[in-house]
N, C-alpha and C positions, 0 to 999 in steps of 0.2 A: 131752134134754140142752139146757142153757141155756150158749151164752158168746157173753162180751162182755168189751168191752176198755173200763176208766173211766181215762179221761185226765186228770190231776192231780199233785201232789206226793203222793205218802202220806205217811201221818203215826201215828204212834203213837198207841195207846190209855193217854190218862193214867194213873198209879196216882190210887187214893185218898188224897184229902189228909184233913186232920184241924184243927180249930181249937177253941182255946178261947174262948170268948166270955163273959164274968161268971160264967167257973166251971165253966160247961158247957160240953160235946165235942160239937161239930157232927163230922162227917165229909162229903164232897162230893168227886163224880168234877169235876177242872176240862174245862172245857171248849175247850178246844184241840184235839182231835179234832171237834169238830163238826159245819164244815162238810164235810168227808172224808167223814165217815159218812154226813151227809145225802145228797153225791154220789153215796156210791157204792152208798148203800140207794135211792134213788130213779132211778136208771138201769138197777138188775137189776130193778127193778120194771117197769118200762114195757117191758123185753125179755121179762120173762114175759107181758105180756101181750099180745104182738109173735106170741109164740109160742103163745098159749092157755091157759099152766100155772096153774094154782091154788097156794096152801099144799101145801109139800110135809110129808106126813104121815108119811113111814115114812123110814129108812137112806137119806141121801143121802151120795154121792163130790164132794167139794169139790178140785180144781185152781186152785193161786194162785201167779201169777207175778207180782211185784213190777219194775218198772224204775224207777230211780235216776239221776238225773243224776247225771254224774265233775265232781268240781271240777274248777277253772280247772288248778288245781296238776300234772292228768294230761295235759296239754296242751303245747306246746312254746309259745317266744314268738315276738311280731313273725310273719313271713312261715307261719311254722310252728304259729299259734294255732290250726290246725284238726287240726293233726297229732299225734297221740295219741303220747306217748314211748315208749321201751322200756323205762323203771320201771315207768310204769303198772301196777297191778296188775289181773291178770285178774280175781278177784272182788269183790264189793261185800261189805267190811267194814265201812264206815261206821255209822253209826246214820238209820236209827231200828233197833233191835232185832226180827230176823224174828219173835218170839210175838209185840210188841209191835204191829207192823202187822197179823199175821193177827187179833188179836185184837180192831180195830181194825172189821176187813172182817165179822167172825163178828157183832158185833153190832148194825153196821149193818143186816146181812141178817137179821139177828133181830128189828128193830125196825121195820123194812118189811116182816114176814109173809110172807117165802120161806119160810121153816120156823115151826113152833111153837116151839123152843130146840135150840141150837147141838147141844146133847146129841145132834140127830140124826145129827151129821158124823160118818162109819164110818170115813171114808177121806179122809187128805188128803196130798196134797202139794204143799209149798209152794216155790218158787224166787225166789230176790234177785237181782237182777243189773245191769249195768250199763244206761242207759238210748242205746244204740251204734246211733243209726241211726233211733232212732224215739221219740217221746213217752216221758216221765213218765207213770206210772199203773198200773193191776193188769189182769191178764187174767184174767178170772175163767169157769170150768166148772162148769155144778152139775146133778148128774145125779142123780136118786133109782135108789136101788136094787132 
C-alpha cells in the first residue's frame, strides 16, 4: 500500500471544449487542470519508488480525501478573524465538483504509470472536506488487490 499526502489547491478535470475554426470542429481538453495533474502524478510517483512498487497490473482500492480551504466568509471579523462561526457549515459544498476532482487525480495517476487505466480502480472511496487545521491538497491510498 502506497499513501501520501500532495499539498496543493485541487482543481477539477476540464470538460471537453469544442471549436470551429474555417468550418471545421476541433475538440481539445483545456488545460487548467495541468499543473495539479503534473503535481500529483509525479509525487505518487517518486513515493512508489520510495517504496519499491512497479505499474500496478491487477484490481487496485484507491482512497481520496480532498481538503478545501473555508472562505473568508466562514470566519468571524476583526479580533475574531480566526474564529470559525456558528453558520459555518460542516461540509464542503463548494466547488470544484467531487467526480470532477477524483477524476482529475484518476488521470494524473494514469499518465504517470501507477496503473495501465483507471479501469483498474475496484474500490473507491472518495471524501471532500473542510481544509480545518491543515493544508490544501489530497491524501491519497493505493493498494492493489
Amino acid at each position: 500500500m502506497v499513501k501520501h499526502f500532495v499539498a496543493g489547491e485541487p482543481v477539477a478535470q476540464p470538460r471537453p471544449r469544442a471549436v470551429s475554426i474555417g468550418g471545421r470542429t476541433r475538440v481539445y481538453n483545456p488545460s487548467t487542470a495541468k499543473k495539479w495533474k503534473l503535481l500529483v502524478g509525479s509525487e505518487v510517483l517518486q513515493e512508489f519508488g520510495r517504496h519499491g512498487q512497479t505499474r500496478m497490473m491487477g484490481a487496485v482500492s484507491l482512497r481520496l480525501e480532498f481538503f478545501l480551504k473555508r472562505p473568508k466568509s466562514h470566519f468571524g471579523t476583526g479580533k475574531n478573524q480566526d474564529t470559525l462561526k456558528a453558520s459555518a457549515p460542516e461540509y464542503c459544498t463548494k466547488k470544484p465538483d467531487l467526480d470532477n476532482i477524483v477524476k482529475a487525480v484518476l488521470d494524473a495517476l494514469t499518465n504517470h504509470g501507477i496503473w495501465k487505466d483507471d479501469s483498474q480502480v475496484v474500490q473507491l472511496l472518495v471524501l471532500k472536506r473542510w481544509a480545518d487545521g491543515c493544508d490544501n491538497g489530497v491524501y491519497i491510498e493505493i493498494e492493489e488487490k
